[in-house]
N, C-alpha and C positions, 0 to 999 in steps of 0.2 A: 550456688545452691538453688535449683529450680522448685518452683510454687509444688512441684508433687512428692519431690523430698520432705522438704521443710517439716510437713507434719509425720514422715515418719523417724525424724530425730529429734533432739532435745533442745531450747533453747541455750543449757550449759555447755553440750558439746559444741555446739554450733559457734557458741563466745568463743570457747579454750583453742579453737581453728582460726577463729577470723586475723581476718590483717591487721588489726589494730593490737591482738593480742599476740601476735607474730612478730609483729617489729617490734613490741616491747620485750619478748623475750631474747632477742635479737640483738636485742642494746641492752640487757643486763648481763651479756656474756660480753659483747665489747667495755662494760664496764667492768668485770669481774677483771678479764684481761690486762687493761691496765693498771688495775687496783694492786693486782699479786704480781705481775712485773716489777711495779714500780715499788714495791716490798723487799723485792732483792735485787735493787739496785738496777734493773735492767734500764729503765726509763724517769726521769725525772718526776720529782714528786709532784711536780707544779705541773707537768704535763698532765698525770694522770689525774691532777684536780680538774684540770678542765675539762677532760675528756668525760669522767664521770660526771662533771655537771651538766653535761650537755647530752648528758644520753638518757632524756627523757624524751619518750614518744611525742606527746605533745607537743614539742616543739618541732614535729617531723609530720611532713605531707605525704600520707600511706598511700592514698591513693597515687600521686603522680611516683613515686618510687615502684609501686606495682606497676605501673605503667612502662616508667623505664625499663622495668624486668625482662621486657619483651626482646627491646632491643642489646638489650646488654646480656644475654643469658643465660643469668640469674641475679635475684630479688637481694643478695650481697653486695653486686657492683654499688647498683644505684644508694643502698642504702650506706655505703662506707664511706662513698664521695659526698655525701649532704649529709653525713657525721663531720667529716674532714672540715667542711666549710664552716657548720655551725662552731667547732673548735675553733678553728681558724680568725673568726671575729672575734677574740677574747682572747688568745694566746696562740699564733701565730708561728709560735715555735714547738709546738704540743703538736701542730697539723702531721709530723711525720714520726710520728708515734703514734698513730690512730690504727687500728688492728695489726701492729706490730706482731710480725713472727707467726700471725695466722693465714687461716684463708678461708675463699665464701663457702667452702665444703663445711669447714669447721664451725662458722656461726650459723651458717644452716642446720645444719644437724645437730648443735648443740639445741638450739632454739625446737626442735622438733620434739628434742628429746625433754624438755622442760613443757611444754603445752599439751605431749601425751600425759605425763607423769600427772598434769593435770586430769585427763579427760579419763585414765584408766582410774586416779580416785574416785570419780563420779561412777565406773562403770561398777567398782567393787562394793562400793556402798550398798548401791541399790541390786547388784546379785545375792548379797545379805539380807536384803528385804524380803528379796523372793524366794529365798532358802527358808529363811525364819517363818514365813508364813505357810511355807509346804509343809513345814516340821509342827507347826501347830495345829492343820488339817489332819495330818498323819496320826496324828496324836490323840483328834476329838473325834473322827472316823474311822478310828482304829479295828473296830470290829463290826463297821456298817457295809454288809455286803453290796456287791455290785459286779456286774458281769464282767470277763474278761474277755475279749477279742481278740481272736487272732488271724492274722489273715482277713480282716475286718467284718469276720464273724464270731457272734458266740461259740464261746471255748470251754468255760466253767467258770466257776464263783470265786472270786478274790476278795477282798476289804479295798473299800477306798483310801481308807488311812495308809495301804500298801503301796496304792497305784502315787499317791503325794509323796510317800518316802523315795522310791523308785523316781520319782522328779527332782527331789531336793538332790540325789546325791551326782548326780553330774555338777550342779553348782556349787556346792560346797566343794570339791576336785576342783572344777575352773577357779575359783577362789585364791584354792594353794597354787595351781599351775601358772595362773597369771603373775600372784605374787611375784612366783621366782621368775619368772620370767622377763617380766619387769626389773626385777632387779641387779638381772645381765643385761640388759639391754639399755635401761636409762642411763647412759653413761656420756662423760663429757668427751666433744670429738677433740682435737685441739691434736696437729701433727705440720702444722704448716703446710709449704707448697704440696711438698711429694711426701710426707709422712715424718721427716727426721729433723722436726723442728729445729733445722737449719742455724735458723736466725736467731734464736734463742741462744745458739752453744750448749754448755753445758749446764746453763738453768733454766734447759728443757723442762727436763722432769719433774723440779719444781715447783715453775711454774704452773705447770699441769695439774699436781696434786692440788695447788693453793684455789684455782680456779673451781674444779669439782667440788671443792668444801664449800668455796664461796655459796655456789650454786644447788648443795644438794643433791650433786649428781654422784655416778661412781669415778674413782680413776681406773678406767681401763689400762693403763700401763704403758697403751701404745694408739696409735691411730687404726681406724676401723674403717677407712674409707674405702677402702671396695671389700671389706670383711662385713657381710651383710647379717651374719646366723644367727646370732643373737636378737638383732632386730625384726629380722621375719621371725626366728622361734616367737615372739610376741601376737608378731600379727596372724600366725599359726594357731595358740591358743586361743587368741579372739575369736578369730572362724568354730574353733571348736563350742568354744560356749554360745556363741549366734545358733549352731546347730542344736545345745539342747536346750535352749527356748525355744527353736522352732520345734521341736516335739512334743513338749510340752502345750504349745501353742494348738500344735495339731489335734492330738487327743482330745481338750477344754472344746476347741472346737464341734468338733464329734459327738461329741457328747452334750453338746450346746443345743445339735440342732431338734427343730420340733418334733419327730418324730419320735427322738432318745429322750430329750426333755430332763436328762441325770445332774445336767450345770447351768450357769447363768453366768457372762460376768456380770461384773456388779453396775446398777441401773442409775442412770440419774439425767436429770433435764438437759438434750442436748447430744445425748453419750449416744451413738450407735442405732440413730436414729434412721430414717429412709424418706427421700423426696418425693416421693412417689406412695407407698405405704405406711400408713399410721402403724400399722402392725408389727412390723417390722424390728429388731431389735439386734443389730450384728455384732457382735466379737471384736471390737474393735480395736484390744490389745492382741489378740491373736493376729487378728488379722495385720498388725506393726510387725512383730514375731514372726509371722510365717515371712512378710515382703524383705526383711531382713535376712532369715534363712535362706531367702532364693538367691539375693547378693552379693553376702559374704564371700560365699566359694568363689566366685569371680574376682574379688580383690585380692582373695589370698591369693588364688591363683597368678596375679597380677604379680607381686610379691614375690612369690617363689620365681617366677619369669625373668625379674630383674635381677635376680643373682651373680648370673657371669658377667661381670662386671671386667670392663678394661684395665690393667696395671695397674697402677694407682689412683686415677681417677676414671669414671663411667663417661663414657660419650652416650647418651639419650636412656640407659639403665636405671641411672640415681633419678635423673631427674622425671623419670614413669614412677619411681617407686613414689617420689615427694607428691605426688599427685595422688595416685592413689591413697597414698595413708590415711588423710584425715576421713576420705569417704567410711574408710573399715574402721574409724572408730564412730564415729557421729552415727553411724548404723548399728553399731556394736550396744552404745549408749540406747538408741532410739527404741530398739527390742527388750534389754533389761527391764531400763526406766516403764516402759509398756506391761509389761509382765509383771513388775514391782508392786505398780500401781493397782494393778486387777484383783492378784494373788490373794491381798489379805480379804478381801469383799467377794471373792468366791462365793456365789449360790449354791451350797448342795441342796438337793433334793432326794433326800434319804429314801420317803415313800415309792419313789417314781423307779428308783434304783431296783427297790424292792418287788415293784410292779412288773417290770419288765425279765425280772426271775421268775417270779408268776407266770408269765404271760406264757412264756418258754415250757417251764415246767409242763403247764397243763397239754403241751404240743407233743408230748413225749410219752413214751412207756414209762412206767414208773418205776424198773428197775435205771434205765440209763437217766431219768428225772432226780432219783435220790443220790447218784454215783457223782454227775455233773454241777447239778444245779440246785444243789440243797442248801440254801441259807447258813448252814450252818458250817459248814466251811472257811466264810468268813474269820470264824475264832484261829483259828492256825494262821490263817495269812496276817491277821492283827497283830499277833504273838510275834510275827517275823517284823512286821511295820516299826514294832515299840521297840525291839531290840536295833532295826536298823535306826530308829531316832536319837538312840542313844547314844550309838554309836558317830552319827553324824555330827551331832551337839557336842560330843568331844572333838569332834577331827575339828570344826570351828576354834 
């Protein structure tokens, strides 16, 4: 993560990626593994006592294991050979029952699929933030006119409590889309070498079910290993919600700047300040919002790209996709969280809204001045605003 990311993501996402929180979830599936093998019989109980004892991070050097990653292919090898040993000094006989019947596809992608599960809590959290505060905007500006643009000219008079309803409700939809989508996709990999849990026999299956419980994931039924759709449908709705904060983003913007004067984010010592100009005052969740809008499309893109995947396992596919992911979430977070934060501290400026109708008005004949731009048009687009809130407040 380079010093010019860093501050357009979150310090949460950034934990629920990092290598220390990777190799633990990495060894709570080698642990799970053992734990429901050795349940039915597959592997000695004494084996999997020590294997479970031993599959605490701490006792694991992350960094030279990422290191080895380089030369060994992936971040599996190195990490199941310094399992084996740590086993090894303790029970000696347990050493060949250490990822029994799996593979590094499988603890990878389990391990992936438990530190998004993490990072997409943090991102729904705080898309509730920012729903709830556009629902409460929609609600107190419900019939406080303000111009519409289109084509990035005045067009005619709306309500602002309209223009926040019309924001809330893409996030309140990403909310439910991500849900579901999350919850095809979170799911535990576990298929062995080539998929047919082999080594297991016939208490494949399971052990499969026993392991996803352990973990809270789903049991897919079967292995996924070059079946991607689910996992990109995920990284699909991310993109789409990055996209309606960045419009969101856009607009506050717009209407930010000096000469519109109709918002403000919210002000404080520090916040959006200029090295150069005291005066100055930037957007500086938008501006998170918009650098994240510009990104996203390029990871999905990445994602969708990695699809055709080889037979059963990916030669250079899987392992582009592993890379890209946590960018699209830690980006995904870094916008929300941005937006979350601004949303409820929102400035309106009801007078200026109203000036700038003025302003207009008096530029016109007064038949096309009363048709477009009459104040009082506001009341019907409000009418629309409080029924869309209500509406929203239930889909929640």
């Amino acid at each position: 993560m380079s010093i010019f990311e860093a501050f357009l993501s979150t310090p949460e996402a950034l934990d629920a990626f990092s290598d220390h929180h990777f190799v633990d979830a990495m060894l709570r599936f080698e642990a799970a593994l053992a734990r429901s093998q050795a349940q039915l019989g597959l592997i000695p109980e004494s084996a999997a006592h020590s294997i479970v004892g031993s599959c605490k991070v701490e006792l694991f050097d992350v960094a030279k294991i990422l290191r080895d990653s380089g030369r060994a292919g992936s971040v599996a090898i190195p990490l199941v050979k310094t399992l084996k040993d740590a086993v090894g000094v303790f029970n000696a006989d347990a050493v060949q029952y250490v990822h029994f019947g799996s593979t590094s596809q499988d603890v990878i992608d389990t391990a992936m699929a438990l530190v998004t599960r993490d990072a997409v809590q943090l991102i729904d959290a705080d898309l509730g933030k920012a729903a709830d505060a556009l629902l409460q905007l929609a609600t107190q500006h419900a019939q406080t006119p303000v111009l519409a643009r289109t084509l990035m000219q005045p067009a005619s008079v709306t309500s602002f409590g309209l223009k926040c309803a019309n924001w809330a409700a893409p996030l309140v939809r990403a909310r439910t889309r991500i849900a579901i989508a999350a919850k095809n996709a979170l799911q535990l990999q576990l298929g062995g070498a080539v998929g047919t849990l082999a080594q297991m026999k016939e208490h494949g299956p399971a052990v499969r079910a026993r392991v996803a419980q352990a973990l809270g994931l789903q049991d897919a039924g079967n292995a996924w290993h070059t079946q991607r759709d689910e996992w990109v449908a995920l990284g699909c709705e991310l993109g789409i919600a990055v996209g309606s904060l960045g419009k969101i983003a856009t607009d506050i913007a717009l209407m930010g700047q000096y000469e519109v004067g109709e918002l403000a984010e919210p002000s404080e010592p520090g916040r959006g300040g200029s090295s150069a100009m005291p005066h100055k005052r930037n957007p500086v969740a938008s501006m998170v919002a918009l650098a994240a809008s510009q990104r996203a499309p390029q990871r999905v893109a990445a994602l969708l790209a990695t699809m055709p995947q080889q037979h059963e396992r990916a030669l250079g596919a899987w392992q582009a996709e592993l890379a890209e992911w946590p960018q699209l979430l830690v980006t995904t977070h870094g916008s929300v969280r941005a937006m979350a934060g601004a949303l409820p501290g929102l400035q309106v400026d009801a007078a200026r809204m109203r000036a700038n109708i003025d302003t207009l008005r008096a530029q016109l004949p007064r038949e096309a001045a009363d048709e477009w731009f009459d104040p009082a048009l506001a009341e019907s687009a409000g009418a629309l605003a409080l029924a869309q809130v209500q509406a929203l407040r239930a889909a929640k």
